[in-house]
C-alpha positions in Angstrom: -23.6 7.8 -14.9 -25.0 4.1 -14.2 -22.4 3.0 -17.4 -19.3 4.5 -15.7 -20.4 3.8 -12.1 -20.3 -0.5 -12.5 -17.2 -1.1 -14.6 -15.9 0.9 -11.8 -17.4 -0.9 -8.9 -16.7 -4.4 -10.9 -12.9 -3.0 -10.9 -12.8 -2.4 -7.2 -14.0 -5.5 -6.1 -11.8 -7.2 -7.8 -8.5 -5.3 -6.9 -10.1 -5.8 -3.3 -10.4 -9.9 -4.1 -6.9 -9.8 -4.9 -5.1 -8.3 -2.9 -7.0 -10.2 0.4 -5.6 -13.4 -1.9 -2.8 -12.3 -1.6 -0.1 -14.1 0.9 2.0 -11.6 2.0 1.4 -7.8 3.9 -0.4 -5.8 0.1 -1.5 -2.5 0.2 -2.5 0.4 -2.3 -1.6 3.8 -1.4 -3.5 6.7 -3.6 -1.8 9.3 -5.3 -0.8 11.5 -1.9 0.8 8.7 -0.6 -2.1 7.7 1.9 -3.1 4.3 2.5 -6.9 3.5 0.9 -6.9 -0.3 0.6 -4.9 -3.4 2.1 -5.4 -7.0 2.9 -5.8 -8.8 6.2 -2.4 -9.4 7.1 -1.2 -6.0 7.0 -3.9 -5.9 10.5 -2.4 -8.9 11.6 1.1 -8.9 11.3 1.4 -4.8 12.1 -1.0 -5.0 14.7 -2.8 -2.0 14.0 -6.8 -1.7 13.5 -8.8 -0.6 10.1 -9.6 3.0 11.1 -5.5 3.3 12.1 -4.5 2.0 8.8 -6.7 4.1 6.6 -5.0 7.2 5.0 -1.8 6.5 7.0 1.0 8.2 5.3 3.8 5.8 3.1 6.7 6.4 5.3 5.0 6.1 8.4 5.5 2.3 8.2 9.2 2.3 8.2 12.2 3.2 10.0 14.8 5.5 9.4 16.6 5.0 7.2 14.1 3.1 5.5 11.7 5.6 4.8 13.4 8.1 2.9 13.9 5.6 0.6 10.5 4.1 0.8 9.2 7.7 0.0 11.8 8.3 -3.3 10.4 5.0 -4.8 6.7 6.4 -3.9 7.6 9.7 -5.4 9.7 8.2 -8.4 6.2 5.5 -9.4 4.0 8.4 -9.2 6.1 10.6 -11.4 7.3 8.1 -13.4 4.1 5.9 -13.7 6.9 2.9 -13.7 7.2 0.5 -10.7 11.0 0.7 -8.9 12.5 -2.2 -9.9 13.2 -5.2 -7.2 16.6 -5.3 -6.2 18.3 -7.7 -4.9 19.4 -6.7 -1.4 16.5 -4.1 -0.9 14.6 -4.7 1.9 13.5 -2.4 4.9 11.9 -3.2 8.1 8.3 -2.1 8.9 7.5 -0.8 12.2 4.9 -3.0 14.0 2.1 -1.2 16.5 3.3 -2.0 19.3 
């Protein structure tokens, strides 16, 4: 159990390194589409606190008519196992705390 349980530890600090490098609002969202990891600036810029953030739904970020299209690209990564492509023009506005 102890050969499995660091390589796994190892891989979650690191994804956690990362993504508080990270410059922009980053998140990671588990398989049900709830919210299990994020950096700093998703508190800061959103405004709301760890224990709102954690296991908050995909969609519940965005506006309609955002987020029936945030939750196809969810559904179509986790069905798929292929990221949606960026395109250009594709953008939809988060909805801030407050």
């Amino acid at each position: 159990m102890k050969e499995i349980k660091e390589p796994l530890q190892t891989e979650l600090f690191t994804g956690k390194q990362i993504l508080q490098g990270m410059p922009e609002l980053a998140y990671v969202f588990n398989k049900e589409g709830r919210m299990v990891m994020w950096n700093e600036n998703v508190e800061l810029v959103l405004g709301y606190s760890k224990d709102e953030l954690y296991h908050k739904f995909v969609s519940e970020f965005n506006d309609e008519p955002d987020r029936e299209r945030v939750l196809d690209a969810f559904t179509k990564v986790i069905n798929d196992g292929k990221g949606v492509p960026y395109r250009s023009g594709y953008k939809y506005q988060q909805i801030k705390r407050n």
